[in-house]
PyMOL Python script that loads the backbone (N, CA, C, O; Angstrom):
from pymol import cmd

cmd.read_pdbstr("""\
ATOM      1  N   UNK A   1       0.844  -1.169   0.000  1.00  0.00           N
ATOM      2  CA  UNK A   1       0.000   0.000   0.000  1.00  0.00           C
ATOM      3  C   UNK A   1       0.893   1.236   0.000  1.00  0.00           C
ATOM      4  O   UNK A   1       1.627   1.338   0.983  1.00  0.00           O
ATOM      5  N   UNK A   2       0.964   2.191  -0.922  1.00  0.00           N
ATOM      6  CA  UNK A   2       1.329   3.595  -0.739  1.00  0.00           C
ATOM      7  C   UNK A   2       1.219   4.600   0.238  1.00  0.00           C
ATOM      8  O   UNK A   2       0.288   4.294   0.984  1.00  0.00           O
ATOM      9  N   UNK A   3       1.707   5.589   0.554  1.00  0.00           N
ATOM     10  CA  UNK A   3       1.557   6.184   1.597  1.00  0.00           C
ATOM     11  C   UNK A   3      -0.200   7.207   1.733  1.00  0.00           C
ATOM     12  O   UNK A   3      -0.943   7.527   2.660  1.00  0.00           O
ATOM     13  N   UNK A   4      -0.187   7.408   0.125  1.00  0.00           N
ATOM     14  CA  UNK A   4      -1.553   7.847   0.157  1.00  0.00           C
ATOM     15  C   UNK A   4      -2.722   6.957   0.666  1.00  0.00           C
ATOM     16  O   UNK A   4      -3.769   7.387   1.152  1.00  0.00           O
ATOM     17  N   UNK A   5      -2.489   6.044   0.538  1.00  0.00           N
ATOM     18  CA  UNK A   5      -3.666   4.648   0.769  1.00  0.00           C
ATOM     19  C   UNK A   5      -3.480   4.758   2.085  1.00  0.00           C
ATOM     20  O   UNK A   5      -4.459   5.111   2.743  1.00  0.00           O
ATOM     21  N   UNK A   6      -2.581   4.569   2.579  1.00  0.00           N
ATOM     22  CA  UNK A   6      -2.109   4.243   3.970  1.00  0.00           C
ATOM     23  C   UNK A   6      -2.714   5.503   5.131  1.00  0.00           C
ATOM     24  O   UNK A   6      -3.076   5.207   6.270  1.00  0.00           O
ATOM     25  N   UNK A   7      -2.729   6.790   4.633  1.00  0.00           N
ATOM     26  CA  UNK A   7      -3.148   8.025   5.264  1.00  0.00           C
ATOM     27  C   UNK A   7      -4.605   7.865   4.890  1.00  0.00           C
ATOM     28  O   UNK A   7      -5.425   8.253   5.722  1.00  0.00           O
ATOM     29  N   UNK A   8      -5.003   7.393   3.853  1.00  0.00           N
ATOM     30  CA  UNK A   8      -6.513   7.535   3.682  1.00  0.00           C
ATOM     31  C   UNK A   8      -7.333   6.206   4.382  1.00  0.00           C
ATOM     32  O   UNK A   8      -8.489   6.152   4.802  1.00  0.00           O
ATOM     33  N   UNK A   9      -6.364   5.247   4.343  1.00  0.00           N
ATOM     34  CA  UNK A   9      -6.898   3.928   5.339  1.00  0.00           C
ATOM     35  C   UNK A   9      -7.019   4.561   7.012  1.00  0.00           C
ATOM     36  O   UNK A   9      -7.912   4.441   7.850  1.00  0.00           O
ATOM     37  N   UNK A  10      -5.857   5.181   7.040  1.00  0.00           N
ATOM     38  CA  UNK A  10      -5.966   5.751   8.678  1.00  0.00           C
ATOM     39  C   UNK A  10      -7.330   6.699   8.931  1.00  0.00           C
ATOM     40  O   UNK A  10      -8.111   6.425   9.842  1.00  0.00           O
ATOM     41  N   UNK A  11      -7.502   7.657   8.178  1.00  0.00           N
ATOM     42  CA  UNK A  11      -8.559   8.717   7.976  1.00  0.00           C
ATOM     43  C   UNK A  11     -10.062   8.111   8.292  1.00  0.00           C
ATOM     44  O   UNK A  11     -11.049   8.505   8.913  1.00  0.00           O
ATOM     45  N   UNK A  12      -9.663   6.810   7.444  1.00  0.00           N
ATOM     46  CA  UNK A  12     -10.869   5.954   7.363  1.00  0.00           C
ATOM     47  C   UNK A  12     -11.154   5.158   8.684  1.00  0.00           C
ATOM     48  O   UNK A  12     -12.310   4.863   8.988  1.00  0.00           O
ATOM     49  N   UNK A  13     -10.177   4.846   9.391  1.00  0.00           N
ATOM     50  CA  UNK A  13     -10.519   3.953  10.343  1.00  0.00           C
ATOM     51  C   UNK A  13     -11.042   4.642  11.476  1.00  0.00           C
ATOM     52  O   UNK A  13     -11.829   4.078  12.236  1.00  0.00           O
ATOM     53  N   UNK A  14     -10.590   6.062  11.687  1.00  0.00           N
ATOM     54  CA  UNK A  14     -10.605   7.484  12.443  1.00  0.00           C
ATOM     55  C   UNK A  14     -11.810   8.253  12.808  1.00  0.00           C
ATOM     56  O   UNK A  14     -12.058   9.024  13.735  1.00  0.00           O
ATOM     57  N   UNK A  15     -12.911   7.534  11.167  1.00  0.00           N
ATOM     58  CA  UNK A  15     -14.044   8.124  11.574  1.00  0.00           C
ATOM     59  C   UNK A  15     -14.944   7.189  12.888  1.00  0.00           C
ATOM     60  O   UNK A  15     -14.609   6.115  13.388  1.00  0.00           O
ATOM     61  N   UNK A  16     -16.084   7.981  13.177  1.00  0.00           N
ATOM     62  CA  UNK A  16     -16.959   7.177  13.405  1.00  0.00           C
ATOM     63  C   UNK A  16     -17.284   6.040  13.661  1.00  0.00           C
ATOM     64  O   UNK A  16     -16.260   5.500  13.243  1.00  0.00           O
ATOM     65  N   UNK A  17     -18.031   5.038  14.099  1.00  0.00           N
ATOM     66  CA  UNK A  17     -17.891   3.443  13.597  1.00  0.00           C
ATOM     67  C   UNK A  17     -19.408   3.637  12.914  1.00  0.00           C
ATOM     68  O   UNK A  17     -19.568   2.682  12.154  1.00  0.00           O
ATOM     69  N   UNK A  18     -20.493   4.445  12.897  1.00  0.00           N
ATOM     70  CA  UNK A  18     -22.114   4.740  11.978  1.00  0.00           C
ATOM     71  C   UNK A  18     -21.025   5.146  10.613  1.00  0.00           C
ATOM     72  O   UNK A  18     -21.267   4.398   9.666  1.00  0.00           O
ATOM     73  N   UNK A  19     -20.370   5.730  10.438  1.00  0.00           N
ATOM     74  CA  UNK A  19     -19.769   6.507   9.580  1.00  0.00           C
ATOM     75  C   UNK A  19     -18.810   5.336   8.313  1.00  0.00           C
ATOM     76  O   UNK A  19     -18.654   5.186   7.101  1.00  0.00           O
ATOM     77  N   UNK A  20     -18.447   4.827   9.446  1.00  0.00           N
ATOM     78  CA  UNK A  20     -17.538   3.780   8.581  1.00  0.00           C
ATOM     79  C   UNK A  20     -18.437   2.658   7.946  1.00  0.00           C
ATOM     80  O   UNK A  20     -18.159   2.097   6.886  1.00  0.00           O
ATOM     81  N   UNK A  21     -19.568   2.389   8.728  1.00  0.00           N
ATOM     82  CA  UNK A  21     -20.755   1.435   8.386  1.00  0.00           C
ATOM     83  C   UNK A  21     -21.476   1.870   7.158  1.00  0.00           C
ATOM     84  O   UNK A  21     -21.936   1.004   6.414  1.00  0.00           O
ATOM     85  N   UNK A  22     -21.627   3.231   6.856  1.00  0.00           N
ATOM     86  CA  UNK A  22     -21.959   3.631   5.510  1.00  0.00           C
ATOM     87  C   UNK A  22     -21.083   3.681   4.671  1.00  0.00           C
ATOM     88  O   UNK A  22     -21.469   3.035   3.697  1.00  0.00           O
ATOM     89  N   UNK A  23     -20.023   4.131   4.492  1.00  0.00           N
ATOM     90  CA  UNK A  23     -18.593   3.959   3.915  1.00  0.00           C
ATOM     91  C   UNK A  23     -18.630   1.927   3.222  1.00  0.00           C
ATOM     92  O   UNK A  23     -18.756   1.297   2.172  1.00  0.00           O
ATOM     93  N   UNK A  24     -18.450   1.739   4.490  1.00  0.00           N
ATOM     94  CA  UNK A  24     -18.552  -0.203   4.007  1.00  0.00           C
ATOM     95  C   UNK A  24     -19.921  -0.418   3.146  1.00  0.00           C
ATOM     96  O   UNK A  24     -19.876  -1.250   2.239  1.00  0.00           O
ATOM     97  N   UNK A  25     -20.646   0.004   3.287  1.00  0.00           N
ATOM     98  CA  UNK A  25     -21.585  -0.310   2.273  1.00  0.00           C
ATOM     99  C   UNK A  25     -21.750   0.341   0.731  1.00  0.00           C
ATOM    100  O   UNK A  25     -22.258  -0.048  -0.321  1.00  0.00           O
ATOM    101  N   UNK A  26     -20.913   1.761   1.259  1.00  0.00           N
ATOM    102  CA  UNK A  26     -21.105   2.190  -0.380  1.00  0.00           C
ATOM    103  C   UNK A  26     -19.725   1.022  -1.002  1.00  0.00           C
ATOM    104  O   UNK A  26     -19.848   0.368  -2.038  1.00  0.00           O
ATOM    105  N   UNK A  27     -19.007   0.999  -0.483  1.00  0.00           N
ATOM    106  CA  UNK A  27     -17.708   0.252  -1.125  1.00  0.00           C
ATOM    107  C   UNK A  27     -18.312  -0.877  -1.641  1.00  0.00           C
ATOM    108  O   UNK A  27     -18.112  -1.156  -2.823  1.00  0.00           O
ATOM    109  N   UNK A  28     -19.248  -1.799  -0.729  1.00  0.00           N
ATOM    110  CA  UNK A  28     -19.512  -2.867  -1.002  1.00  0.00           C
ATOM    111  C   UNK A  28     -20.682  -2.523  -2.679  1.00  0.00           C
ATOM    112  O   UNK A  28     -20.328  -2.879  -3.803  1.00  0.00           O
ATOM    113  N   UNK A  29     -21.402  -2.126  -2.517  1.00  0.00           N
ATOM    114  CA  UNK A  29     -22.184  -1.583  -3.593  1.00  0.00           C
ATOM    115  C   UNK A  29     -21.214  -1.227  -4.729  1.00  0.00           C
ATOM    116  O   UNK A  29     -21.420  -1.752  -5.823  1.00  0.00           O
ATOM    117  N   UNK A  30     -20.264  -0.458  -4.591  1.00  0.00           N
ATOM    118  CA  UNK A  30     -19.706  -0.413  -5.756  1.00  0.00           C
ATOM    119  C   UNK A  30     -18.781  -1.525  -6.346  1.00  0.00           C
ATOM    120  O   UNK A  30     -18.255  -1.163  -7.399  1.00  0.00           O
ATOM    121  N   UNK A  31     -18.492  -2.617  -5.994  1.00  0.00           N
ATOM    122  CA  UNK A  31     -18.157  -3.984  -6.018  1.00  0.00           C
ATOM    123  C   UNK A  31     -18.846  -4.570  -7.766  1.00  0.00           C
ATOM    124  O   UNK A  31     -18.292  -4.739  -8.853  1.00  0.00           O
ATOM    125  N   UNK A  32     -20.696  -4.780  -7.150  1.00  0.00           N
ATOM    126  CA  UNK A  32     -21.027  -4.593  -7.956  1.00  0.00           C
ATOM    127  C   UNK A  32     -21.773  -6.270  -7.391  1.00  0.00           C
ATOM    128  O   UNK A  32     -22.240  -7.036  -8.234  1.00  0.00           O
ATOM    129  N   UNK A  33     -21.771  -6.472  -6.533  1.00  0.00           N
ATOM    130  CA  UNK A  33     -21.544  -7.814  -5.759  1.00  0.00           C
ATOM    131  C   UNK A  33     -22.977  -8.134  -5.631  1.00  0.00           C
ATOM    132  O   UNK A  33     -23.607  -7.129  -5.304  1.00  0.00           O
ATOM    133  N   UNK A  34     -23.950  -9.524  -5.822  1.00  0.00           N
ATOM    134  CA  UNK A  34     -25.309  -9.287  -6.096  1.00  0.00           C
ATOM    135  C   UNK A  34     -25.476  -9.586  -4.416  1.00  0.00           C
ATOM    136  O   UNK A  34     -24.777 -10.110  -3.549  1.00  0.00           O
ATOM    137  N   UNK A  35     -27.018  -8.842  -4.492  1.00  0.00           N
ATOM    138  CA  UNK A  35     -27.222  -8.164  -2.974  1.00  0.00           C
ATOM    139  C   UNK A  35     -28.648  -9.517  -2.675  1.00  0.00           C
ATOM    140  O   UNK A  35     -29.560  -9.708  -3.480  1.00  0.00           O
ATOM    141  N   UNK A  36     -28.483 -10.248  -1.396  1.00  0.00           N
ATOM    142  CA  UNK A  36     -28.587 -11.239  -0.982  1.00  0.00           C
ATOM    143  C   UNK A  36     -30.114 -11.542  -1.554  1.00  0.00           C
ATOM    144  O   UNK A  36     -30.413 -12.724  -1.721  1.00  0.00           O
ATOM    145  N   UNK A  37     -31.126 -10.473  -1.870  1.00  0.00           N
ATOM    146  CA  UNK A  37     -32.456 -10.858  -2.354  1.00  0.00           C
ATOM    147  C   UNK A  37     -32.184 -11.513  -4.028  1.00  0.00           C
ATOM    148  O   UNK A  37     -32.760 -12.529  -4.418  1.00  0.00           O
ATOM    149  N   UNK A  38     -31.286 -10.781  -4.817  1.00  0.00           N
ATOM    150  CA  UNK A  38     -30.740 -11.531  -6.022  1.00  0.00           C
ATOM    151  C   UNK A  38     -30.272 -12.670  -5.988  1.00  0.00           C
ATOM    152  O   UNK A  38     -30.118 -13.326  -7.018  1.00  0.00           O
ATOM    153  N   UNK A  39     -29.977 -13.090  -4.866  1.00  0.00           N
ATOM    154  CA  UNK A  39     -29.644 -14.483  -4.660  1.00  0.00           C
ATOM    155  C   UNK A  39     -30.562 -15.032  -4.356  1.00  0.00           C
ATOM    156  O   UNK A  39     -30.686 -16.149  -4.858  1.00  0.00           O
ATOM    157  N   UNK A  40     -31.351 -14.688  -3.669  1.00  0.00           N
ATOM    158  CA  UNK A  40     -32.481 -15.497  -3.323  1.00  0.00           C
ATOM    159  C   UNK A  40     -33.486 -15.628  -4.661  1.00  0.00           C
ATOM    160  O   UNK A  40     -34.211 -16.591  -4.913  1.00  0.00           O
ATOM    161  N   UNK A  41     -33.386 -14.820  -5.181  1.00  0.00           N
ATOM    162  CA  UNK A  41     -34.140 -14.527  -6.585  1.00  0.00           C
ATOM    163  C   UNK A  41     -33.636 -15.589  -7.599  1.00  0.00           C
ATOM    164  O   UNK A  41     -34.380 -16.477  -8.016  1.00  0.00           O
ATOM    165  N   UNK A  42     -32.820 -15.507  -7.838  1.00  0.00           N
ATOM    166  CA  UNK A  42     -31.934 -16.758  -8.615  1.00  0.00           C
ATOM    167  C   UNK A  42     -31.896 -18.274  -8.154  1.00  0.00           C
ATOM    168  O   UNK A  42     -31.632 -19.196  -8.926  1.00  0.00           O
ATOM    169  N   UNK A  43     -32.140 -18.403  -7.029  1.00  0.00           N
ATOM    170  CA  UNK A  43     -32.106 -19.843  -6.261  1.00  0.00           C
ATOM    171  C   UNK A  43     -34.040 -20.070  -6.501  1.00  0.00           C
ATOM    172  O   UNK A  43     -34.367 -21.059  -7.158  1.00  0.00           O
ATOM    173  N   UNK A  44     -35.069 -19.237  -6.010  1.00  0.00           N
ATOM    174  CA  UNK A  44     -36.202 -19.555  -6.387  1.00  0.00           C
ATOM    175  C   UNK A  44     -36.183 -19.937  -7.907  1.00  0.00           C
ATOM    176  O   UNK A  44     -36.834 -20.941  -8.195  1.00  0.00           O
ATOM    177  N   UNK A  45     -35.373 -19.125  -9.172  1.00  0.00           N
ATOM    178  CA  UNK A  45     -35.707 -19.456 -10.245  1.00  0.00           C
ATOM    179  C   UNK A  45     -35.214 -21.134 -10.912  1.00  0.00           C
ATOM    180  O   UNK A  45     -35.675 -21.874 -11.782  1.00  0.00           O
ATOM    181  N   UNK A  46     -33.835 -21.211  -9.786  1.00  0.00           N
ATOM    182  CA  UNK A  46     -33.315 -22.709  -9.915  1.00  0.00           C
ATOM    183  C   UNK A  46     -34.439 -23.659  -9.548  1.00  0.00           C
ATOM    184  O   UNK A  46     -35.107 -24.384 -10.285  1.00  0.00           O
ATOM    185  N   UNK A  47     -34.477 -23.528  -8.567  1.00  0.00           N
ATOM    186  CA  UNK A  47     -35.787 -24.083  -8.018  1.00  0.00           C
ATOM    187  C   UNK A  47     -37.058 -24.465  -8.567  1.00  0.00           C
ATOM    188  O   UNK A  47     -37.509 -25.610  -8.548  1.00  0.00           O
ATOM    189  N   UNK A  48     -37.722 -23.251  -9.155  1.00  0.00           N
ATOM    190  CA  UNK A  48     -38.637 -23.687 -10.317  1.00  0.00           C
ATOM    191  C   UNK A  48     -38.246 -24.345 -11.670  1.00  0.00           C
ATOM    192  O   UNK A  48     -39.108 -24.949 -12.308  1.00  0.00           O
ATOM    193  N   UNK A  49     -36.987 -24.245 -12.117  1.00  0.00           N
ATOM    194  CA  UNK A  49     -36.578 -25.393 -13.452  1.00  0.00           C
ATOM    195  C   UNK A  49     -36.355 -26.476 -12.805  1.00  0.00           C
ATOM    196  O   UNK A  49     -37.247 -27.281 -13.072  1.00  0.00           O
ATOM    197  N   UNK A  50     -35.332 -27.045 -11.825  1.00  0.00           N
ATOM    198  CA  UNK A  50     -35.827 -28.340 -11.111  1.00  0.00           C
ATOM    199  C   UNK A  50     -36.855 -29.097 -10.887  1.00  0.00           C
ATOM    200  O   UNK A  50     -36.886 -30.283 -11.217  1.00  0.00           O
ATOM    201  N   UNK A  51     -38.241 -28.206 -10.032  1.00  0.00           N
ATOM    202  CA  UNK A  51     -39.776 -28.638 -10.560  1.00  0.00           C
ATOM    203  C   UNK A  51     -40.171 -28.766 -11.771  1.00  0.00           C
ATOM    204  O   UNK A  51     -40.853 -29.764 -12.000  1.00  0.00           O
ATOM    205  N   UNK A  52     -39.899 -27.890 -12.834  1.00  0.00           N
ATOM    206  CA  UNK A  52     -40.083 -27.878 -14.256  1.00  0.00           C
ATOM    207  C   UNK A  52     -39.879 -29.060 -14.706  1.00  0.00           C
ATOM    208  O   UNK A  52     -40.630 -29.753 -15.392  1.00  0.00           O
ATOM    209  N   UNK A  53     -38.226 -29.418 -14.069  1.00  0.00           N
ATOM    210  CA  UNK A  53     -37.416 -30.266 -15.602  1.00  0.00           C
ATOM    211  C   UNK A  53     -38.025 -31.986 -14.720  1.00  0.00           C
ATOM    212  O   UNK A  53     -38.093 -32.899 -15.543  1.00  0.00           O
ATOM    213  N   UNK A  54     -38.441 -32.423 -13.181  1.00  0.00           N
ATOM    214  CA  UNK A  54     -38.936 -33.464 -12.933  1.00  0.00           C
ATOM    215  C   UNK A  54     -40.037 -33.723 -12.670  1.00  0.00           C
ATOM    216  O   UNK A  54     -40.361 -34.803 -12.175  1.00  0.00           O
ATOM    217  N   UNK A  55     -41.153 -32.426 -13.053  1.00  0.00           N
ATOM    218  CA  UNK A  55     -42.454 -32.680 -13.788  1.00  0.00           C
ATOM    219  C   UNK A  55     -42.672 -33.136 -15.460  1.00  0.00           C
ATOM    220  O   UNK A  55     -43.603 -33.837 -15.854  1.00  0.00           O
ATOM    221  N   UNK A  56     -41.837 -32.696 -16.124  1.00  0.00           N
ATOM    222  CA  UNK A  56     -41.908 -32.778 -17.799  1.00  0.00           C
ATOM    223  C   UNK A  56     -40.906 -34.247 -17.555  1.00  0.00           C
ATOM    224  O   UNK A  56     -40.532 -34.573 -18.681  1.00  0.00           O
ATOM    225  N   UNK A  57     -40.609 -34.771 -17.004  1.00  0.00           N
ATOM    226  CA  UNK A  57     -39.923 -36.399 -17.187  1.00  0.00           C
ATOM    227  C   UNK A  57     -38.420 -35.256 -17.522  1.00  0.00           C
ATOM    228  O   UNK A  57     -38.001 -35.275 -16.365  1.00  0.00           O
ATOM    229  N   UNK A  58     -37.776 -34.676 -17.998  1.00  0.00           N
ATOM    230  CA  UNK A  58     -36.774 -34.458 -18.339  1.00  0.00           C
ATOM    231  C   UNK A  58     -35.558 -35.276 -17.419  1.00  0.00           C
ATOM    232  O   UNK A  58     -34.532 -35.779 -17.875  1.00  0.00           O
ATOM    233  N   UNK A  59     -36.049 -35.241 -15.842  1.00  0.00           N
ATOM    234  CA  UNK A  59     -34.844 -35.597 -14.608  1.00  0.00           C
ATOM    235  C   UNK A  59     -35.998 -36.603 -13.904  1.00  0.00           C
ATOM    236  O   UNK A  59     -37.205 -36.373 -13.826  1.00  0.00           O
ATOM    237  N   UNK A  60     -35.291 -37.751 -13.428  1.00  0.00           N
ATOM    238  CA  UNK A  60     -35.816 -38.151 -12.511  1.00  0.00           C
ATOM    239  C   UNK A  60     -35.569 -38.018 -10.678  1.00  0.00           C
ATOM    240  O   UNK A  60     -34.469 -38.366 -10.248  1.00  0.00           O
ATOM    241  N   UNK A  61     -36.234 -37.700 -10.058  1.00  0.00           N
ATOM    242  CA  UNK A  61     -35.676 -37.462  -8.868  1.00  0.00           C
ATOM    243  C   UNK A  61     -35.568 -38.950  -8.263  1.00  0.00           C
ATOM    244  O   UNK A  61     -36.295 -39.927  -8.444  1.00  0.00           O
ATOM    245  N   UNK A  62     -34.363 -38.778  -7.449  1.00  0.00           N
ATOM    246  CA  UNK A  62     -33.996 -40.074  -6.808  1.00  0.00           C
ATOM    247  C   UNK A  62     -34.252 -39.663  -5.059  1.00  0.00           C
ATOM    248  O   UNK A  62     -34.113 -38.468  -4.798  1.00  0.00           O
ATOM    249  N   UNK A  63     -34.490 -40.281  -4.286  1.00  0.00           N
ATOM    250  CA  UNK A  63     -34.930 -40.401  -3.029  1.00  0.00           C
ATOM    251  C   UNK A  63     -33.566 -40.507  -2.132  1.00  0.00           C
ATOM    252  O   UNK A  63     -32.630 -41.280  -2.332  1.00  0.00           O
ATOM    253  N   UNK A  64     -33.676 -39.653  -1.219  1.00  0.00           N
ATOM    254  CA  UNK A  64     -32.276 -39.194  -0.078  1.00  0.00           C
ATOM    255  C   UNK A  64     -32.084 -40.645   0.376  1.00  0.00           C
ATOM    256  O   UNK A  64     -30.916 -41.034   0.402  1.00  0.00           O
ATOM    257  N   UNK A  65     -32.708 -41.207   0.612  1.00  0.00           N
ATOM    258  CA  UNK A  65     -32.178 -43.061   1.103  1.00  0.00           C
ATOM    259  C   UNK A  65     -31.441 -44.098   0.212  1.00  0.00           C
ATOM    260  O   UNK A  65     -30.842 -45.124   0.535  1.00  0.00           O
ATOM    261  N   UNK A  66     -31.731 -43.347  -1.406  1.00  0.00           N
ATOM    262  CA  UNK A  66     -31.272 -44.251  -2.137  1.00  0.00           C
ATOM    263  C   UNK A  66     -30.273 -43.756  -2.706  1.00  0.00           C
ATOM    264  O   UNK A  66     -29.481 -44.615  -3.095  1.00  0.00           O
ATOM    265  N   UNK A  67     -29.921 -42.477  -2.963  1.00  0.00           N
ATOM    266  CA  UNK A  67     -28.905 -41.599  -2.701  1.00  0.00           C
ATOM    267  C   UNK A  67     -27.708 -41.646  -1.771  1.00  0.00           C
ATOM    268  O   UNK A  67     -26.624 -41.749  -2.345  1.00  0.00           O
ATOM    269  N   UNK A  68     -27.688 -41.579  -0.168  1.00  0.00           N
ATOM    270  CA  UNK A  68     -27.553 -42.480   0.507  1.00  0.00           C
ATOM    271  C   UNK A  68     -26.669 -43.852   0.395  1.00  0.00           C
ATOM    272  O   UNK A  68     -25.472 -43.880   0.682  1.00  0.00           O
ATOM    273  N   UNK A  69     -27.371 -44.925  -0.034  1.00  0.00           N
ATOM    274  CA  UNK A  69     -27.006 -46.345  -0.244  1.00  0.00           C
ATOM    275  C   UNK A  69     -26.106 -46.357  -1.411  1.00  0.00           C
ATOM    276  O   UNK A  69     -25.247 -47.238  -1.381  1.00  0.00           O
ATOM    277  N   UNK A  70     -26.117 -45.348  -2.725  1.00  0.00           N
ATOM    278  CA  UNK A  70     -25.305 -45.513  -3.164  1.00  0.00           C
ATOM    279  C   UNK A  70     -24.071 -44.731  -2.716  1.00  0.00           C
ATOM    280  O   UNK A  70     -23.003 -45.180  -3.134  1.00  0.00           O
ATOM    281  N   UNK A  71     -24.019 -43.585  -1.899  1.00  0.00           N
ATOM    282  CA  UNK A  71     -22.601 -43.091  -1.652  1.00  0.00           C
ATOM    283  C   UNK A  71     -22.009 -44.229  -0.560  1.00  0.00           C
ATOM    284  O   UNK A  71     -20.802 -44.281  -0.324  1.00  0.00           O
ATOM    285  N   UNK A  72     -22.975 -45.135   0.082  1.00  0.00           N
ATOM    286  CA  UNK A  72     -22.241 -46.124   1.159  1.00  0.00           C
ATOM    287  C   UNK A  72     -21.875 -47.101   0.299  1.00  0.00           C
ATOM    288  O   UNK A  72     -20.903 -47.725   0.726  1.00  0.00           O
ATOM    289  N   UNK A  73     -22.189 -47.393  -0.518  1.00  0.00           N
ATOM    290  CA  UNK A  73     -21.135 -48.701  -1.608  1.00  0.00           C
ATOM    291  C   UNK A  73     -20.319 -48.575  -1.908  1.00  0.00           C
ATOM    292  O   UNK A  73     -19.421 -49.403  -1.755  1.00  0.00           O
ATOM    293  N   UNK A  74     -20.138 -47.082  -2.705  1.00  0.00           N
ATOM    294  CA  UNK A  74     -19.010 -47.045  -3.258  1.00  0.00           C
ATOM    295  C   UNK A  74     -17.775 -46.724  -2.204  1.00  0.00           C
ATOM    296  O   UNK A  74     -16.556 -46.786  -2.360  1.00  0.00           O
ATOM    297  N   UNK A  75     -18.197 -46.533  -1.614  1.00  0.00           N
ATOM    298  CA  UNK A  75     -16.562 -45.872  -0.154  1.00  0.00           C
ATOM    299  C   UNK A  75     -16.729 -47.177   0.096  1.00  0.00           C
ATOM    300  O   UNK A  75     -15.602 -47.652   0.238  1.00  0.00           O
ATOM    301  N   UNK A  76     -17.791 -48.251   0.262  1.00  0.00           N
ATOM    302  CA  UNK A  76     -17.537 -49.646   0.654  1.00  0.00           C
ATOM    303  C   UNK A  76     -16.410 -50.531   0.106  1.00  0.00           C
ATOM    304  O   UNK A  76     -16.055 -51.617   0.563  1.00  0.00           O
ATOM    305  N   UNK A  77     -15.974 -49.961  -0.818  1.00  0.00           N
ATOM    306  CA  UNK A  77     -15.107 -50.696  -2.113  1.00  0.00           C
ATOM    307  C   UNK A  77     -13.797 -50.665  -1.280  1.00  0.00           C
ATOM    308  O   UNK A  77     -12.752 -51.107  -1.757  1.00  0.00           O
TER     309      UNK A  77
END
""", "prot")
cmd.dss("prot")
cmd.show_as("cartoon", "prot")
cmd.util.cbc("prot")
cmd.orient("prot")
């Protein structure tokens, strides 16, 4: 880090801790980083092609017990 970074990291740590809490969020925002409802938004839409694709036969769903029995065979080996 440069000395400018280094004086402006200090400046920064200097304020406030409400102050620095807005600071951390604009930083984080400008990232560009998707904000936790977009995730949730994206996991519902996974979610509905999963229902989609093992209602239309595309996938068959297999059952957590039988799922299961096969990861215990194969480490059985």
């Amino acid at each position: 880090m440069n000395e400018l970074n280094e004086k402006l990291l200090q400046e920064v740590l200097s304020l406030p801790s409400h102050l620095r809490t807005i600071l951390i969020d604009k930083l984080i925002e400008s990232l560009n980083i998707p904000i936790q409802k977009e995730i949730d938004d994206l996991w519902a839409e996974e979610a509905e092609k999963r229902v989609s694709d093992i209602n239309s036969g595309k996938v068959k769903a297999i059952s957590g017990e039988k799922v299961f029995e096969e990861i215990q065979s194969r480490f059985k080996k």
